[in-house]
N, C-alpha and C positions, 0 to 999 in steps of 0.2 A: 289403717292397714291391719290384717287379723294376727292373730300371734303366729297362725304358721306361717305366714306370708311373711314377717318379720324372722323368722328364726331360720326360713329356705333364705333369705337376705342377706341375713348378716353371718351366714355357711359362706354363700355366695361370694361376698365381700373379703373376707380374711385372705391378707395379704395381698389386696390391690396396690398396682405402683403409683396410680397417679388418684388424683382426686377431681370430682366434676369441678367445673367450673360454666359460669356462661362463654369464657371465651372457645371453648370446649364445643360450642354449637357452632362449629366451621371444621371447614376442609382441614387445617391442622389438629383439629381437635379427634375429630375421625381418625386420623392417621395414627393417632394415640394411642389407639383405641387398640393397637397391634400391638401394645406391651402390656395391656390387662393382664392379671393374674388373679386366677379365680381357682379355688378347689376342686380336682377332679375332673380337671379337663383344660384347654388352650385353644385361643385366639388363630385361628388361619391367615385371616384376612378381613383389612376393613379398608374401604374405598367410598368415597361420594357419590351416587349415581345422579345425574343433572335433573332437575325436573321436565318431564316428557307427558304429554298429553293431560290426564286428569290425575297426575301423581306430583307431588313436590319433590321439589332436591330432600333428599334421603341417604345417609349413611347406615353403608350394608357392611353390616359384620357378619362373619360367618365365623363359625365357632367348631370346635367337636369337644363331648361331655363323654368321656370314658364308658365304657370300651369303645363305641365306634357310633357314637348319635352324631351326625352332622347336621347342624344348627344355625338358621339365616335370621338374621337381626334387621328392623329396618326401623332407622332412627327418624326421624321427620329432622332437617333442619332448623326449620322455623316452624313456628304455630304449636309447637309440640300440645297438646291436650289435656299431658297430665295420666295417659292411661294406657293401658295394656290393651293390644288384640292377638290374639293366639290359634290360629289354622291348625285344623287337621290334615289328613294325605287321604288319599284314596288305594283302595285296591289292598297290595302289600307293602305299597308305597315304595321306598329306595331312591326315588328321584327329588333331590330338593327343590323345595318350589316350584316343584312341575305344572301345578294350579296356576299361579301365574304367571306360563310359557301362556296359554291364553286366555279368551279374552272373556268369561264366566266369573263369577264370585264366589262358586263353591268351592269350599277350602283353599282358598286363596287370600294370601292379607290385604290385598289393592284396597277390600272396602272399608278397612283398617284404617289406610294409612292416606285416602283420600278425606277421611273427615279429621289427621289428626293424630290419630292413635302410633306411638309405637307398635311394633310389629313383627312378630315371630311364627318359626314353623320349624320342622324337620324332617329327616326323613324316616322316622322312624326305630331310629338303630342301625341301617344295612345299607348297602348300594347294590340296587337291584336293577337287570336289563329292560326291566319292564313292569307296570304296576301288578301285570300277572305271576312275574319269576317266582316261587319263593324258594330257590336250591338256597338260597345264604343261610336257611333256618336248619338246613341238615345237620345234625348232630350241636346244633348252636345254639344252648338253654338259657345263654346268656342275650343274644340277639331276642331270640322269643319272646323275654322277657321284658328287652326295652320295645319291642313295637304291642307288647298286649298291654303295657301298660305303663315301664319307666320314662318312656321320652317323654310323656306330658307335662311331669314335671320336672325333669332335666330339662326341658324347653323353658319354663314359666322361671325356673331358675337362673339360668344364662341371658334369659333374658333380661332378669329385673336387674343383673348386676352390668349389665350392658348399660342398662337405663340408670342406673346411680351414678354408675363411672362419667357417661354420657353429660348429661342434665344434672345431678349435683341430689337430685332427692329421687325418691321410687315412684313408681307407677303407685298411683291412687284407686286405680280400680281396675280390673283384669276382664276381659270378656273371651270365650271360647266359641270359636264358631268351627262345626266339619260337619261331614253330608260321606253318607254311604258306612266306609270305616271312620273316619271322620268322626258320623255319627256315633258312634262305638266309644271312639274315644269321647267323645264330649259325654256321653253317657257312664263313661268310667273316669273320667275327670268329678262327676257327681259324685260319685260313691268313695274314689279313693284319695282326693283331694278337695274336699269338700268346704273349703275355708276361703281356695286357691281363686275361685272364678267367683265374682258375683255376678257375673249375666252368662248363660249357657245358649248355645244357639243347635239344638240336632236335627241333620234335616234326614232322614231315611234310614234310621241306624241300624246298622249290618250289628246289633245287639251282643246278637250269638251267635259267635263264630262258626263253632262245632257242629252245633243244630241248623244254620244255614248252610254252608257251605259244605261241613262234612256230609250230615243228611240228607236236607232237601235237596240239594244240587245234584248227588249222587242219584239222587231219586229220578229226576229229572231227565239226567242222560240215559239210565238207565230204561226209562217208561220208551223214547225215541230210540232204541237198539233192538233189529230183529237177531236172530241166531245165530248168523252170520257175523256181527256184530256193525251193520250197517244201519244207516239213520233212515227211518221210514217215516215221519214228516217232514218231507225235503222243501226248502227253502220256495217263496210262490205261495202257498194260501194262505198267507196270516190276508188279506185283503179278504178272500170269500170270507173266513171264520169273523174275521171283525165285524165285517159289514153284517155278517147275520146276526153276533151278537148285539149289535147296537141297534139294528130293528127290532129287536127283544127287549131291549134293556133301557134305550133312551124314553123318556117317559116316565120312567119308575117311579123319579121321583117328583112326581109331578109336573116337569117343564121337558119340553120336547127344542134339546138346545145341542145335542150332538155330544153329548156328557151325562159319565155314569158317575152320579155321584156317589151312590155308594153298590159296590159292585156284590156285595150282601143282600143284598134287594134285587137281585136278578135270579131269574129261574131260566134256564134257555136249554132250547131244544132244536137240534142242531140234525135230525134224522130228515129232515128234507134238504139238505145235500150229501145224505149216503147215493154212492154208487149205485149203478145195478148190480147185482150177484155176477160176480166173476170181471167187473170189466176198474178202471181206472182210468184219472183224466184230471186237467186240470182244473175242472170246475165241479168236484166233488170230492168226496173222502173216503177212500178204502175203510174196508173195516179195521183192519189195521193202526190207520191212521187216527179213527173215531176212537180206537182205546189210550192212544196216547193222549190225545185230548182228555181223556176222561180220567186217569191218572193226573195228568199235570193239574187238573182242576181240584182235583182230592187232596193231593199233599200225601208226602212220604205216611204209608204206614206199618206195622208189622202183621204177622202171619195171622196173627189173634185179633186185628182190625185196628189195634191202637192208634192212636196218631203219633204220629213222633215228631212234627212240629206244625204249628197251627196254620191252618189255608194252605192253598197252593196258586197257580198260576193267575191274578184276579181276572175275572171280565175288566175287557176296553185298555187292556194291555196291549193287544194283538198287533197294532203298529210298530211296536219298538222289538217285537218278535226276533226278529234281523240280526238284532245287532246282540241280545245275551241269548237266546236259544235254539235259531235255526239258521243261521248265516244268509247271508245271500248268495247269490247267483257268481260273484267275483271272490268265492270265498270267505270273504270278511265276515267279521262278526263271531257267534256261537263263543260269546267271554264267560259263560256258566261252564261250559266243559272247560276251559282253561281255567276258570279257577276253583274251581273242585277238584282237579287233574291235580295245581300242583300243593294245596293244600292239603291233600290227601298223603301223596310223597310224602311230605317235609315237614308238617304242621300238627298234624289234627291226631297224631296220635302218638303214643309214651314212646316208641321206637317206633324210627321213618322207614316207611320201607320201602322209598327211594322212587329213584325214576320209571323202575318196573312198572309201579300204581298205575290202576286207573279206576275211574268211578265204576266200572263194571263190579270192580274185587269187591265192592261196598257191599258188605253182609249187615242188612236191616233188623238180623235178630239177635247177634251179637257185635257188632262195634259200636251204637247207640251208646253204649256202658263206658267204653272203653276211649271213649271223649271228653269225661267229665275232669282228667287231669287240666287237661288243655283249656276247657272252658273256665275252669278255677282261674286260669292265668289271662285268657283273652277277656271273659263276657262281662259287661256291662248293664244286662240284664235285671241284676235286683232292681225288684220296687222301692224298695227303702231305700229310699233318699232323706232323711229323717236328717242326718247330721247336714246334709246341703240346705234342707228348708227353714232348720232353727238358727243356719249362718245367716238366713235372709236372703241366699241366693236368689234370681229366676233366672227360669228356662223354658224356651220357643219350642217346642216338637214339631218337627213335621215332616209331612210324610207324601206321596202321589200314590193317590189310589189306582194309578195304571201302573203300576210299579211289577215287573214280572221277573226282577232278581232277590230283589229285597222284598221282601213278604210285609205288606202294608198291615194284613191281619194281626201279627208280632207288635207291633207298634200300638195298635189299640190293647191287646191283649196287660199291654206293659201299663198301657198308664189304666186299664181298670186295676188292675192288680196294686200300681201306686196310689190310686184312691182308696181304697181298704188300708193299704198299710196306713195312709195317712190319717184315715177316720172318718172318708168320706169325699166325694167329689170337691165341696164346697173348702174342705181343708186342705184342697193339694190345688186346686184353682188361686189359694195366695202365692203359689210359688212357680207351678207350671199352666204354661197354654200350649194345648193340644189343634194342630191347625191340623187335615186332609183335604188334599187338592184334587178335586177333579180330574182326569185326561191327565194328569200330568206322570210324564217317565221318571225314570230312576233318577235320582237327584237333578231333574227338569233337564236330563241330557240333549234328547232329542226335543224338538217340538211336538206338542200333542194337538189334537183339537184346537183348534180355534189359534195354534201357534199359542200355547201355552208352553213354559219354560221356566227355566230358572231364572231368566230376565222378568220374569212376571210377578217376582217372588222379592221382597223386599224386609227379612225380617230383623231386622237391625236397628232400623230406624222405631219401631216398636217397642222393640226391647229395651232403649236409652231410653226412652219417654216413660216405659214402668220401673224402668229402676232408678229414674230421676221424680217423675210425680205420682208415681206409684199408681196408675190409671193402666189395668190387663189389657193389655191386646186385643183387639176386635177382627183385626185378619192381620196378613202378613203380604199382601197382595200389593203391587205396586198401584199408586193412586193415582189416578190417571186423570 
């Protein structure tokens, strides 16, 4: 175990009432588990839960770590592993173990706790109505602070002493796995706990707060609002715009298979479904509508042409359109303006300014600047991971190149920039594998092409195999 992991431990430990035992690995023992006393926080509740479908009987602690992290423990009965798995949340998170209410493995412990592993998560710091809410963060620097970054290790904490109180010795080896913020965190799990996780798993990481979400997203809504402040790419052609994009762009990379693999290799021109002058319909595109497209393509910039965060909406996203940019037909959908809406409020700047906000008020030439508190606190961005790669860590990146919340450009952008820091591609390939998927949506949400998903995505079983015979990852793809 490393000396921090030893020294969060025996924090953890001081003043426990009771001591592991094996007879400890039962129902009485669980029960126990409701007079732990640990530093800086207390025991809510522990219960057995039965084993049920492809889970074993499990003893669920739930915890909260000061001020207000609420924290779910899941002990394996029998077979215990010897190890640690640790979920990220989605969104703004607030709901514990919402991941899994169902039935996906992104940020969820199930795949944890089916091979084995003890099993944590939280919610971040706050209890929110929704993964979009974030009113809890109003005027709350302390909240802030445990979802941009304390619960990771307040999690890895309560956990380990769950797991000593539990089983009698500590987790031998800890693995990180989130997708989205998730991604974010397991990315600032890298940098600010760097001893904490030997296997890192990030699938689409929301990196940069500020620059996604305050920026581009703003961006975004903005490009889809006429004067009136009404939306002029209404819900209905993401199918003409895809389909012409992928007769442009399937090919590119030399296999004609209904997939862009990399949407950087497309050049598309879309002026043969402009309108006629003066008319509208729904199998063409106002000019109106052609300039929001051609924005959302660019990515946020300012007055003087800069970019203010890299790519914008990729080609072969256009399916997933629906659900983060133009809602559908019953409403649903359009979760970019909700959550630039309420991080804007609540988050993204030094003083909130509340529920009035909306992505309209975003000034491109001055609040760029005026994010950089907040990103100090949220982003997980550096390239230097330098102290995670000389612990020996590794770490799975990955990322869907149909991806039209999270900017899959960010993602390569990151691990060039962590090749230079580290001295070279070949010196940061001992520590990270970098996977891009095909067709696939924002943490393999929806189905893509060919029913591509996060069901198609197996990157765990990879990662134990390089961090046991030390042989990198070749894909992350379920092996069929």
């Amino acid at each position: 175990m490393t000396r921090l992991a030893s020294s969060v431990l025996g924090a953890a430990l001081a003043g426990f009432a009771l001591t592991g035992t094996a007879e400890a690995q039962s129902e009485a023992g669980c029960a126990a588990l409701r007079d732990a006393v640990f530093s800086g926080g207390y025991v809510t509740s522990a219960r057995v839960i039965p084993a049920a479908e492809t889970l074993p009987a499990y003893c669920e602690v739930r915890a909260t770590a000061l001020p207000a992290i609420s924290i779910e423990v899941r002990l394996p009965l029998e077979g215990w592993n010897g190890r640690l798995y640790q979920a990220g949340c989605g969104g703004f998170c607030g709901i514990l173990g919402r991941a899994d209410a169902a039935s996906g493995w992104i940020n969820a412990m199930r795949p944890g706790l089916e091979r084995g592993y003890a099993t944590a998560t939280s919610d971040s710091g706050h209890h929110g109505l929704s993964v979009v809410d974030a009113a809890w963060a109003a005027d709350n620097p302390h909240a802030e602070r445990d979802w941009g970054w304390r619960s990771i290790g307040e999690t890895n904490r309560v956990a380990q002493a769950m797991i000593e109180a539990f089983y009698g010795s500590a987790s031998e080896q800890a693995i990180f796995q989130g997708c989205s913020t998730g991604g974010r965190m397991a990315h600032v799990a890298a940098l600010r706990y760097p001893e904490m996780f030997q296997g890192i798993i990030s699938g689409a990481p929301a990196m940069d707060y500020p620059g996604l979400v305050g920026t581009k997203m703003s961006w975004l809504m903005q490009a889809n609002l006429d004067a009136e402040g009404n939306w002029i790419l209404q819900p209905g052609k993401e199918a003409l715009i895809g389909d012409a994009v992928m007769a442009q762009c399937d090919g590119a990379d030399g296999a004609e298979d209904g997939l862009i693999s990399d949407p950087r290799q497309c050049t598309v021109d879309l002026s043969s479904l402009t309108c006629p002058a003066g008319e509208s319909g729904a199998d063409c595109l106002s000019d109106a509508e052609a300039e929001v497209l051609a924005k959302w393509r660019q990515g946020p910039v300012n007055a003087g042409g800069a970019q203010l965060y890299p790519g914008g909406v990729p080609y072969g996203s256009e399916p997933f359109w629906w659900l983060w940019l133009t809602g559908n037909a019953d409403g649903a959908g359009r979760l970019v303006n909700a959550f630039t809406t309420n991080f804007g409020a609540y988050m993204a700047f030094p003083e909130d300014p509340g529920a009035s906000w909306s992505p309209a008020d975003f000034d491109f030439e001055t609040d760029p600047p005026r994010l950089a508190e907040k990103a100090a606190l949220y982003n997980g961005d550096n390239p230097d991971i330098s102290a995670f790669r000389a612990a020996g860590g590794k770490m799975i990146v990955w990322h869907g190149w149909a991806d039209a919340i999270v900017t899959p450009f960010k993602t390569v952008e990151w691990y060039e920039a962590a090749a230079e820091a580290a001295g070279g591609t070949e010196a940061l390939e001992e520590n990270v594998a970098l996977f891009m998927v095909p067709g696939l949506d924002h943490c393999g949400i929806l189905p893509g092409p060919g029913g591509v998903s996060q069901a198609s995505l197996d990157p765990l079983t990879p990662l134990e195999a390089w961090m046991e015979t030390g042989e990198r990852p070749a894909s992350i793809l379920v092996a069929e």
